[in-house]
C-alpha positions as CSV (number, residue, x, y, z in Angstrom):
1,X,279.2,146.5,242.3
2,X,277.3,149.5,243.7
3,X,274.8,150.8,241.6
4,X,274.8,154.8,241.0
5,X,271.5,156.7,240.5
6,X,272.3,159.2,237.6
7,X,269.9,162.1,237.6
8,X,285.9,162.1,204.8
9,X,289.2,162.5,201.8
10,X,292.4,164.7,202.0
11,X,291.6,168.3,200.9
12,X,292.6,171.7,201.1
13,X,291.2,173.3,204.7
14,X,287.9,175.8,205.0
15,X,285.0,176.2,206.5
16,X,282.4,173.9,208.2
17,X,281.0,170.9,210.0
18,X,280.7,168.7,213.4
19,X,282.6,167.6,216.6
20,X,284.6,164.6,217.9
21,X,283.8,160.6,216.9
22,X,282.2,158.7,220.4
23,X,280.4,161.9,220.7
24,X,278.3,165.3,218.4
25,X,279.3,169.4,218.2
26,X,276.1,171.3,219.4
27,X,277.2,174.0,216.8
28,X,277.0,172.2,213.9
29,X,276.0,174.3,211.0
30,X,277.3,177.5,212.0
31,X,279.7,178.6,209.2
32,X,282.6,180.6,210.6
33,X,285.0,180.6,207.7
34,X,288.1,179.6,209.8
35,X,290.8,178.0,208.2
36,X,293.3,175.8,209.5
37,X,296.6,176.4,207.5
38,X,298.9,173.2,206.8
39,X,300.7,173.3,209.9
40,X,298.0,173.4,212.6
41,X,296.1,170.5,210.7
42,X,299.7,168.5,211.0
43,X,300.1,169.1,214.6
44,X,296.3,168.5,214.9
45,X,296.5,165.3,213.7
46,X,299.6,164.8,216.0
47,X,297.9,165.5,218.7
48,X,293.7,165.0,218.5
49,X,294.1,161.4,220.2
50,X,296.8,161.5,222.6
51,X,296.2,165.1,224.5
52,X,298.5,163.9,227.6
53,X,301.9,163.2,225.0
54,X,304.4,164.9,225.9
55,X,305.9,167.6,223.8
56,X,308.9,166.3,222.5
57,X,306.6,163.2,220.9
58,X,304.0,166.1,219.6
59,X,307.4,167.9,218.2
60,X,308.9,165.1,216.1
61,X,306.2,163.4,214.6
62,X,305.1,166.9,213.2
63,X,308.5,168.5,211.8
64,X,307.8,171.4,213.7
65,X,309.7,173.2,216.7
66,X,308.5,172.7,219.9
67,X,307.4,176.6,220.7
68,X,305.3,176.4,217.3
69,X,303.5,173.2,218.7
70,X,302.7,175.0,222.2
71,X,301.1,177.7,220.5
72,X,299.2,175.7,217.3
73,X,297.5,173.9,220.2
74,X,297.0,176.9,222.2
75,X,295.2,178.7,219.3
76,X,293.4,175.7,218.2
77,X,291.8,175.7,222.1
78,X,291.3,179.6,221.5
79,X,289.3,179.1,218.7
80,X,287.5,176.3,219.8
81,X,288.3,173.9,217.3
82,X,289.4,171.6,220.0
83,X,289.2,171.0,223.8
84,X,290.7,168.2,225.7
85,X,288.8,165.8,227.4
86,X,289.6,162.1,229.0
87,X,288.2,158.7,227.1
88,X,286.2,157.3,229.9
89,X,285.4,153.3,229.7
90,X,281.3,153.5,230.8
91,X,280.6,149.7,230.1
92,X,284.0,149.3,232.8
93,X,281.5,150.8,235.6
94,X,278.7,148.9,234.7
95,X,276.6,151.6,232.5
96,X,275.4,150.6,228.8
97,X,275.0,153.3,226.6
98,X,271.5,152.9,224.5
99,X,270.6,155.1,220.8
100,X,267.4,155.8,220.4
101,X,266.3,157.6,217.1
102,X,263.2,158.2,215.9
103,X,260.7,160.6,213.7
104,X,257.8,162.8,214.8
105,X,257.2,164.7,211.5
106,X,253.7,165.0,213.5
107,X,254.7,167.8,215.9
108,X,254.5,171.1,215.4
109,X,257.6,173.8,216.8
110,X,256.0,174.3,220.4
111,X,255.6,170.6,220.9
112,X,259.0,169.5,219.1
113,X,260.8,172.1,221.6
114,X,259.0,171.1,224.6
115,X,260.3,167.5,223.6
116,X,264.1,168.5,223.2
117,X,263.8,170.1,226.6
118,X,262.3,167.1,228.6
119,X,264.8,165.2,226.7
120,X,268.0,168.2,227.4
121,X,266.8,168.3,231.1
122,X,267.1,164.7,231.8
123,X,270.3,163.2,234.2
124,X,270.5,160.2,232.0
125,X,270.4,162.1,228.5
126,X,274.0,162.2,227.4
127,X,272.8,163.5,224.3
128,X,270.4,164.9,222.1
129,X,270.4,165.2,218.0
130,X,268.3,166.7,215.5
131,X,268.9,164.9,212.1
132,X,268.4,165.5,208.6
133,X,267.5,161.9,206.9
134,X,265.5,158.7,208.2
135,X,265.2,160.1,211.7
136,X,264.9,163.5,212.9
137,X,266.1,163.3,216.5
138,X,268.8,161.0,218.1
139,X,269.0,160.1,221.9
140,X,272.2,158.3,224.1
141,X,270.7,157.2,227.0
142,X,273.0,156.0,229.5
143,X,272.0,153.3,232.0
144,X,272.8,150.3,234.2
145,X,269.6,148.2,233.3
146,X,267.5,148.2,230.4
147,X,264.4,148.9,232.7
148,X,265.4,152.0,233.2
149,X,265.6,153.2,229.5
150,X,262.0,151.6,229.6
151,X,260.6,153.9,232.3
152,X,262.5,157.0,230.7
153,X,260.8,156.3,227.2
154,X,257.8,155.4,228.6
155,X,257.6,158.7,230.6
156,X,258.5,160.5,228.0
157,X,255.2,159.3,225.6
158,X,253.1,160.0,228.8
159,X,254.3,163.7,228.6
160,X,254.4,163.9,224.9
161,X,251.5,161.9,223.0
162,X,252.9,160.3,219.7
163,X,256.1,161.3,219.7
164,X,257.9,158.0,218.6
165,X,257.4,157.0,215.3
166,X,259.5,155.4,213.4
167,X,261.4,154.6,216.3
168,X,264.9,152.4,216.2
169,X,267.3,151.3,219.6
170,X,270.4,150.1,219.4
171,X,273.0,149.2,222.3
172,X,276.8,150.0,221.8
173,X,278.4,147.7,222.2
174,X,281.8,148.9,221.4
175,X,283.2,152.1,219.8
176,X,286.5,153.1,218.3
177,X,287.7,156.4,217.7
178,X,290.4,156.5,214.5
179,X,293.1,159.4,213.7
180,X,291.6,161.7,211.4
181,X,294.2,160.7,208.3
182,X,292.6,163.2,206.0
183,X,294.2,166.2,207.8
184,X,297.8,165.3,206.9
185,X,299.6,163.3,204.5
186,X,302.2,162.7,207.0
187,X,302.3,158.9,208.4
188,X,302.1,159.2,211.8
189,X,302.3,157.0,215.3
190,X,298.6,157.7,216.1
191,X,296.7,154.5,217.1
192,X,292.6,154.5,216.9
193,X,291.0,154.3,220.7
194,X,288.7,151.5,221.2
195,X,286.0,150.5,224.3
196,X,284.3,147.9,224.6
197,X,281.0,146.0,226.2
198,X,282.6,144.0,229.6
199,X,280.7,141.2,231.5
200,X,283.2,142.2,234.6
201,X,283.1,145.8,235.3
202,X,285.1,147.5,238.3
203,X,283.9,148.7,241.2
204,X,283.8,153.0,241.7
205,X,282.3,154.9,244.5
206,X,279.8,158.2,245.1
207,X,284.1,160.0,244.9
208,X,285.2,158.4,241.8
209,X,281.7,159.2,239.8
210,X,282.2,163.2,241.1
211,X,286.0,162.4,239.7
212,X,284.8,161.6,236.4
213,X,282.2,163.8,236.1
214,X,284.0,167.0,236.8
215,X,287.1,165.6,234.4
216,X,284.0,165.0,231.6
217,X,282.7,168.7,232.3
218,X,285.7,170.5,233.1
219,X,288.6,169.1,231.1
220,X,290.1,172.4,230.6
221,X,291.0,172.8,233.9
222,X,294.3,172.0,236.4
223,X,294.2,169.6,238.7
224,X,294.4,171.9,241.6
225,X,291.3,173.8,240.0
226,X,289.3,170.2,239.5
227,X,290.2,169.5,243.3
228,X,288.5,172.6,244.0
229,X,285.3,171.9,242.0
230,X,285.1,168.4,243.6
231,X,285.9,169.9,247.3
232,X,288.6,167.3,248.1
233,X,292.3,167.6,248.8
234,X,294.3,167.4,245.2
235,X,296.3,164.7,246.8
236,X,293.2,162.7,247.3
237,X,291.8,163.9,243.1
238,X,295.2,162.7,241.9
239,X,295.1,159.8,243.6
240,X,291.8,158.3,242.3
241,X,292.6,159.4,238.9
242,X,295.7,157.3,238.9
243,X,293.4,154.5,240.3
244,X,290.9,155.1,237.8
245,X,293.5,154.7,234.9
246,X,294.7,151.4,236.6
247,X,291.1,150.0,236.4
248,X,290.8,151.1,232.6
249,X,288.0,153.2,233.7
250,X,290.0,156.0,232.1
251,X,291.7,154.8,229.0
252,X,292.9,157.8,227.0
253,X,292.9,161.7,226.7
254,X,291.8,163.4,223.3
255,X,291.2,166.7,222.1
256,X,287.6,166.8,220.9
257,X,287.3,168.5,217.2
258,X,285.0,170.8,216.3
259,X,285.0,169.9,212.2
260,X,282.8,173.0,211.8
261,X,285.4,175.4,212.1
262,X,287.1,174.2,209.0
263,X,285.7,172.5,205.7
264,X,284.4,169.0,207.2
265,X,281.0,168.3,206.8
266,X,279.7,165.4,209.4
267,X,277.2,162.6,208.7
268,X,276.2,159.3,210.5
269,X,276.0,155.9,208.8
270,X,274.2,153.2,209.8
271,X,274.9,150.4,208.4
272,X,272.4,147.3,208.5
273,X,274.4,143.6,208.0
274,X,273.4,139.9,208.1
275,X,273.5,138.2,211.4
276,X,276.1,138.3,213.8
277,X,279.9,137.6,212.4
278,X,282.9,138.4,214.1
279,X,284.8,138.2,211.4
280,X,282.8,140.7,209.7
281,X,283.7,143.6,212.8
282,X,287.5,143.1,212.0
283,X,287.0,143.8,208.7
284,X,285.0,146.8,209.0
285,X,287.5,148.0,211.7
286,X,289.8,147.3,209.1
287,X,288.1,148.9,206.5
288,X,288.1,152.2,208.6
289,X,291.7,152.4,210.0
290,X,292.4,152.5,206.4
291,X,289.8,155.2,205.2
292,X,290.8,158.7,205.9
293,X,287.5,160.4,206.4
294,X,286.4,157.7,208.6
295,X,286.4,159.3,212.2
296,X,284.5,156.7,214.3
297,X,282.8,153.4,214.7
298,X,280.4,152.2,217.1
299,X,278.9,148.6,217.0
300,X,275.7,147.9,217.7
301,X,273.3,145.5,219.0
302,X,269.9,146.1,217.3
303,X,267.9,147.2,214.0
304,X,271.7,147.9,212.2
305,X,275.0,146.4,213.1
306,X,277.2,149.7,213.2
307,X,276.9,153.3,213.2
308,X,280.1,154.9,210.9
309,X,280.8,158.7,211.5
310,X,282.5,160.1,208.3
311,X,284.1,163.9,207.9
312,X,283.9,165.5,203.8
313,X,284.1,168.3,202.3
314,X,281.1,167.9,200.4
315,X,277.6,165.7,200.7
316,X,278.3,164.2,197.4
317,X,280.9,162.4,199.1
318,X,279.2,161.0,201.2
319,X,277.8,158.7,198.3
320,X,280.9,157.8,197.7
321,X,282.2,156.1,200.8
322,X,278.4,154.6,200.8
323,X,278.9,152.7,197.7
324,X,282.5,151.5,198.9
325,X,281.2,150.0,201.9
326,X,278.8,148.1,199.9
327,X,281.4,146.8,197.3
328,X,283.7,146.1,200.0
329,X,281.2,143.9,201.9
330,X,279.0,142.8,199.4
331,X,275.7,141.2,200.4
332,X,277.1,141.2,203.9
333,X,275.5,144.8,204.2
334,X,272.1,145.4,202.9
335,X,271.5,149.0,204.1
336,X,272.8,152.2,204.7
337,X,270.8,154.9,206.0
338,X,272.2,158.7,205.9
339,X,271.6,161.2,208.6
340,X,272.7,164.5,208.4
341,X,273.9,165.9,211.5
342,X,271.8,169.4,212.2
343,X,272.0,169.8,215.6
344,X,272.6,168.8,219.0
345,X,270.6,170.7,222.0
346,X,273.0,168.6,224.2
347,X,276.5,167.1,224.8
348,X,277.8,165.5,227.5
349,X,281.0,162.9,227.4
350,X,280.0,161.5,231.1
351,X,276.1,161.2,233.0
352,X,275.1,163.5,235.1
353,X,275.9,162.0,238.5
């Protein structure tokens, strides 16, 4: 292959918290005091996972008339509470996404922003988190070799003396994004998203990265206006998409959520387990189709075993869901660390190419 250079429960609706499962809202915290009404969250949860359905599937699943589906979903765009973007397969081009979370309580506010910057201003940087909780900042670095997450780390402590303490890695090794049950009581078709780690990945050229890229960037826009932004024919933008969809590179469409605009707060779990069991990922994959304020789950190779992204009202409940993953698994799981999700300086869906 050619290797690429890359430089939460069911509740009324209200006001705040964080956006999408594989990937973080950079306005998280801002209260807005939206509200989504009972019909919006419906067609929401129609729709957050399968962008590309057509309309009449979007219409019947909801209960509601076509016209008021068009315009829910055109509102929802409006107000940013969601935009649509494609599921892109990294691990089927040959890239490994790698979590790095650490602590520098050290720093003081001139260093700590000169630190998100080298770290916002970086190709490979998907992106960047400031946490409440064990660690204070979070990292996705995205890479075809582990060296290269080496000399990125490394240069970064060359530039900016005692930054990692307290420092954790972990490499995804798959990650699954579920139907966010808590915003209707209506049983629906949707089915989770999952990606995982491949030993065989596909091969994709200098065109097919500027493809992805501008759909990760731009996933607002028509084809015929992504054609232009990649300066090729739209005959020749449609046709490698296609392609790309046959190779898996591209395995769904979603509409990324923005849980602040309503009353969902967002936290990360980490979950630390005993040894390596695949019995144990089927049951927590099982254990979080069923929970409805489960949004995502990536596992992991590293310090913990998965990373759990949960959506509540409140940070008491939080607590909750904690002490059912423990009396679901038992011994199994012997930690939980809580981070609170503050900010994030950076998001992207694809590397910089």
């Amino acid at each position: 292959m050619r290797t690429h250079t890359i430089h939460s429960r069911k509740s009324h609706f209200a006001v705040t918290s964080s956006r999408s499962p594989l990937l973080p809202d950079p306005k998280q915290g801002r209260f807005l005091g939206m509200r989504l009404s009972d019909k919006e969250a419906t067609i929401l949860a129609t729709a957050e996972l399968r962008a590309q359905a057509p309309i009449e599937v979007l219409r019947k699943e909801s209960g509601y008339r076509e016209h008021i589906v068009r315009h829910a979903l055109r509102r929802l765009r409006e107000r940013e509470v969601i935009r649509p973007l494609p599921v892109i397969n990294l691990h089927q081009i040959g890239f490994s996404v790698y979590n790095v979370f650490f602590s520098s309580a050290a720093l003081g506010k001139a260093a700590r922003q000169a630190l998100v910057r080298s770290f916002v201003s970086a190709p490979e940087v998907m992106w960047v988190g400031e946490f409440g909780g064990e660690y204070h900042y979070g990292v996705a670095f995205c890479a075809q070799r582990p060296a290269h997450v080496i000399d990125f780390l490394q240069g970064i402590s060359r530039k900016h003396k005692d930054v990692f303490h307290e420092k954790a890695v972990s490499l995804t090794i798959s990650s699954t994004l579920y139907p966010r049950r808590y915003l209707t009581n209506r049983k629906l078709s949707v089915e989770p998203i999952h990606i995982r780690y491949t030993n065989e990945p596909v091969e994709v050229d200098e065109l097919d990265m500027r493809v992805l890229g501008a759909l990760s960037t731009f996933g607002d826009l028509s084809h015929r206006q992504l054609a232009s932004k990649v300066r090729v024919p739209l005959s020749t933008l449609e046709l490698r998409i296609r392609k790309l969809r046959e190779k898996k590179v591209i395995v769904g469409d979603i509409y990324v959520v923005s849980p602040s605009k309503f009353d969902r707060q967002s936290y990360k779990l980490l979950i630390y387990t005993k040894g390596i069991d695949p019995e144990l990922s089927k049951k927590m994959h099982a254990f979080c189709s069923q929970h409805p304020d489960v949004v995502y789950l990536f596992e992991c190779f590293g310090v913990w075993g998965f990373e759990m992204g949960v959506e509540v009202p409140a940070q008491e409940d939080v607590s909750v869901i904690m002490q059912e993953v423990y009396e679901s698994f038992g011994s199994t799981v012997t930690n939980i660390k809580l981070l609170t999700k503050f900010r994030y300086p950076k998001v992207r869906w694809f590397p910089e190419v």
